[in-house]
C-alpha positions in Angstrom: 22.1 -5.4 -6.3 20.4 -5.3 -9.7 17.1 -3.7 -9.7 14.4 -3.5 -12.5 11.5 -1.2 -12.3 7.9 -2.0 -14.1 5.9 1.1 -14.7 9.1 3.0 -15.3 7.2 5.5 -17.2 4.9 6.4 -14.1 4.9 9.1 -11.7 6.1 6.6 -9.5 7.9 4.3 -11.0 10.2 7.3 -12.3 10.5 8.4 -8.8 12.3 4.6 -7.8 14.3 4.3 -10.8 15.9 8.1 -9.8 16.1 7.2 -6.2 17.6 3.3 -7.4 20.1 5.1 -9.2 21.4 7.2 -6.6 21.6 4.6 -3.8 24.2 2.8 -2.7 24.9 -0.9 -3.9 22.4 -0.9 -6.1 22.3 -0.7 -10.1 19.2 0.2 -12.3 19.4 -2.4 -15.3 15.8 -1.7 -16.7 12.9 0.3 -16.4 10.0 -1.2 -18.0 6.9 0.2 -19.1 3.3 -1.0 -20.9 4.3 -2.6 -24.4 7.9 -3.4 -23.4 9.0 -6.8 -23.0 9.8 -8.6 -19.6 12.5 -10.0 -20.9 14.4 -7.0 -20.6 14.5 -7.5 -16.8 15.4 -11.1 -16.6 18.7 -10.3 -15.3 17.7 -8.2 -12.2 17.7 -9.2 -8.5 15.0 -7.7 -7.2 12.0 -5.7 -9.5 9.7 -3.2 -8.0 6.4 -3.2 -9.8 4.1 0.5 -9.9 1.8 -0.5 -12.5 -1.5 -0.7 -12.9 -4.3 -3.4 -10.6 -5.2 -4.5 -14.3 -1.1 -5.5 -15.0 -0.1 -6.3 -11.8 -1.0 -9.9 -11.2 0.6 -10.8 -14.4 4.2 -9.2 -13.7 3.8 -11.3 -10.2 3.8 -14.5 -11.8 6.4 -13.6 -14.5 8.5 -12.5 -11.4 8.0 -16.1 -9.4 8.2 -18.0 -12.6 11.5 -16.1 -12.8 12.5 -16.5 -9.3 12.6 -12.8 -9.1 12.6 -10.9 -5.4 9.3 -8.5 -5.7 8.7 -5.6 -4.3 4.8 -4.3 -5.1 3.3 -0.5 -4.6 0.5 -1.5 -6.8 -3.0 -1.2 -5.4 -6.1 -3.4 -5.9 -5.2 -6.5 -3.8 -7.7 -7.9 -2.2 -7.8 -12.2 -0.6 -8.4 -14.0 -3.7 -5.3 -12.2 -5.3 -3.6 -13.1 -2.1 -4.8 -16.3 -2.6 -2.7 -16.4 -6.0 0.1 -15.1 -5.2 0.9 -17.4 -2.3 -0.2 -21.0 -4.3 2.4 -19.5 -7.3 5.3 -19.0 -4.5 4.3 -22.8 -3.3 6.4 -23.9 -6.8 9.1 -21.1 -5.3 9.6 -21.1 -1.5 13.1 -19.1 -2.3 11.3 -16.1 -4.1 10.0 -12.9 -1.3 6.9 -10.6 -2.2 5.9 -7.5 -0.6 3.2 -6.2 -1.3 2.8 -2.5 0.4 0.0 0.1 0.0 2.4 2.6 1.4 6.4 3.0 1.6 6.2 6.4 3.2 7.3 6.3 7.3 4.8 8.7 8.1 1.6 6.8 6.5 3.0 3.4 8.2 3.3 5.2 11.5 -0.3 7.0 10.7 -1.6 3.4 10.4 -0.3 1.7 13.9 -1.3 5.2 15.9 -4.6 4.0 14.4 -4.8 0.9 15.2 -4.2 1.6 18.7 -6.0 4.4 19.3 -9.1 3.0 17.8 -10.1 0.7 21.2 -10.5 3.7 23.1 -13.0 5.8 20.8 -16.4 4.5 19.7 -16.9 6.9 16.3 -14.3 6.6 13.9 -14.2 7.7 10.3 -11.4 7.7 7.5 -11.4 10.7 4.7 -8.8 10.2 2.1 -7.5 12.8 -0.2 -5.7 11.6 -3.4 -4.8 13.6 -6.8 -7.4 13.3 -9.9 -5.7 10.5 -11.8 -5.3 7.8 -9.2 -6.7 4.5 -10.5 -8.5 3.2 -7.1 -11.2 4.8 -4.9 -10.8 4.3 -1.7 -6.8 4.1 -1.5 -5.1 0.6 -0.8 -4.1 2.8 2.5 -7.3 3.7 3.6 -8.1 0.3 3.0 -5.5 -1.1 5.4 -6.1 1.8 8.0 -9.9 0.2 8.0 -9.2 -2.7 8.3 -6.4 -2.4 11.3 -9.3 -0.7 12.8 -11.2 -2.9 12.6 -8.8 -5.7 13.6 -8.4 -3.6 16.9 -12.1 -2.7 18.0 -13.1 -6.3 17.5 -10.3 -7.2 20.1 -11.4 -4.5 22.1 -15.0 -6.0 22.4 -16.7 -2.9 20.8 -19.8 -2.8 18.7 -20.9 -1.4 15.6 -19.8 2.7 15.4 -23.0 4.5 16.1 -24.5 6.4 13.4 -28.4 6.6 13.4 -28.7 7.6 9.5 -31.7 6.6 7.9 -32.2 8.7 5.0 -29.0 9.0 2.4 -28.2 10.8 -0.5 -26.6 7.1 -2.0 -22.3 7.7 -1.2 -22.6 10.7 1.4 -21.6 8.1 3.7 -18.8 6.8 1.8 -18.0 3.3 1.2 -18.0 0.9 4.3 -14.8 -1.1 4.6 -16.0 -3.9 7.7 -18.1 -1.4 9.6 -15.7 2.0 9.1 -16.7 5.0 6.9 -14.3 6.0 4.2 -15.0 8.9 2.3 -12.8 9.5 -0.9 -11.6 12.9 -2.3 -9.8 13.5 -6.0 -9.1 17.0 -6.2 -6.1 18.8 -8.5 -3.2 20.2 -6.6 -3.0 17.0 -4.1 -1.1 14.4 -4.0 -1.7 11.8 -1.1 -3.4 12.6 1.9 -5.1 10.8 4.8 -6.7 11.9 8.0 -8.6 9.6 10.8 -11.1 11.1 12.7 -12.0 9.8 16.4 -14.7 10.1 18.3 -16.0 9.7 22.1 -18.0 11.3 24.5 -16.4 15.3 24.9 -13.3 14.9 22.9 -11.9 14.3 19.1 -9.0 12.9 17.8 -7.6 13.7 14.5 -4.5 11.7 13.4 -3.7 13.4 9.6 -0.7 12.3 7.1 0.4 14.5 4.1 2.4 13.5 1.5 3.9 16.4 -0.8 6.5 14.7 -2.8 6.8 11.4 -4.6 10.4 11.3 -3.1 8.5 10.5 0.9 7.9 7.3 -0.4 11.5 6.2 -1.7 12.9 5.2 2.2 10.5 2.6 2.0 11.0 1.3 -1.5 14.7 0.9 -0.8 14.2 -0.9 2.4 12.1 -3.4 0.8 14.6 -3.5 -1.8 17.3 -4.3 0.2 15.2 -6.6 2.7 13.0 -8.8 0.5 15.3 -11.5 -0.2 15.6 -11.9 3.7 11.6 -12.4 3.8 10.5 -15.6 1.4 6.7 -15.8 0.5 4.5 -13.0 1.2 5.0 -10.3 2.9 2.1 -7.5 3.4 3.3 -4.2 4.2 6.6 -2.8 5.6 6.2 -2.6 9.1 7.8 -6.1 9.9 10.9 -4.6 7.6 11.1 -1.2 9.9 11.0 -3.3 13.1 7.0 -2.5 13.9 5.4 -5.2 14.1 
């Protein structure tokens, strides 16, 4: 299988090419970076995009144009880019996206715990904890996690999470992703982090993920790798590739 990377350059995007390299039945043709030309990747199977929100929508529709497999750790989505992405794969049912705001087991398995532990407890609250020169604030996974909560205490018939503020310091809540507190840290010396804190009468839960090394994420990569051409159209997340969902 011939793989390009975009954003070659990138902590990440150096991570997949290494980890492309080394696996088996697949070949590295190009690694890409800002200023380089697409073309260089025309002949690959599949291309793995770790950019940039700002770049990423335009590599997408070079990649369909292209009929190019994608496979996306980019963040910044949100429904209207969806929206694109799905009326440019109209012109190419053939062509499979995934779109992922984590590859690493451990933060997809964080997520689903979530999800359905969040019926039972009526507090919930997400703090994520990301190095000093990530682009987003809050993470595309704490984004997710909110809104799988969310998902789940809707089904679940519960009401808004109590919290009887009234005077705040603007942010010392966080930002609200539908109804759930997410509080973003940027510190040096970290590198992705994410705990979700439960609440109910006379208990806590605390369900925490930690990722050390760029190299957690590179099972996940490779499995969408290996698994997009399988999955025309869009595909959000992994989980339906790892058999959890």
């Amino acid at each position: 299988m011939d793989v390009a990377v975009f954003g070659a350059n990138g902590r990440m995007g150096a991570e997949t090419c290494r980890a492309v390299r080394q696996a088996d039945g697949m070949n590295l043709i190009a690694g890409v970076d800002h200023g380089d030309p697409r073309d260089e990747a025309k002949n690959a199977e599949v291309i793995v995009d770790f950019t940039h929100p700002d770049a990423v929508m335009g590599n997408l529709q070079w990649c369909i144009e292209h009929g190019k497999h994608a496979v996306v750790g980019t963040t910044g989505f949100n429904q209207e880019r969806y929206d694109q992405i799905r009326a440019w794969l109209e012109a190419k049912p053939e062509v499979g996206v995934v779109i992922a705001a984590n590859f690493s087991i451990g933060a997809i398995l964080s997520m689903e715990l979530s999800k359905r532990a969040a019926r039972y407890y009526e507090s919930v609250e997400i703090i994520e904890m990301h190095h000093p020169h990530k682009a987003d604030a809050p993470s595309g996974t704490a984004t997710t996690t909110a809104h799988k909560i969310a998902e789940a205490r809707e089904e679940a018939g519960l009401g808004a999470v109590p919290d009887a503020t009234e005077h705040e310091v603007p942010g010392a809540r966080g930002a609200t992703i539908e109804g759930i507190h997410v509080h973003g840290v940027r510190m040096a010396g970290m590198v992705a982090h994410q705990q979700v804190m439960f609440g109910t009468a006379g208990e806590t839960l605390t369900l925490r993920h930690d990722s050390y090394d760029r190299a957690a994420y590179m099972p996940g990569v490779l499995t969408a790798v290996r698994e997009v051409s399988s999955h025309p159209g869009l595909t959000l997340g992994i989980e339906t590739l790892l058999d959890l969902a």
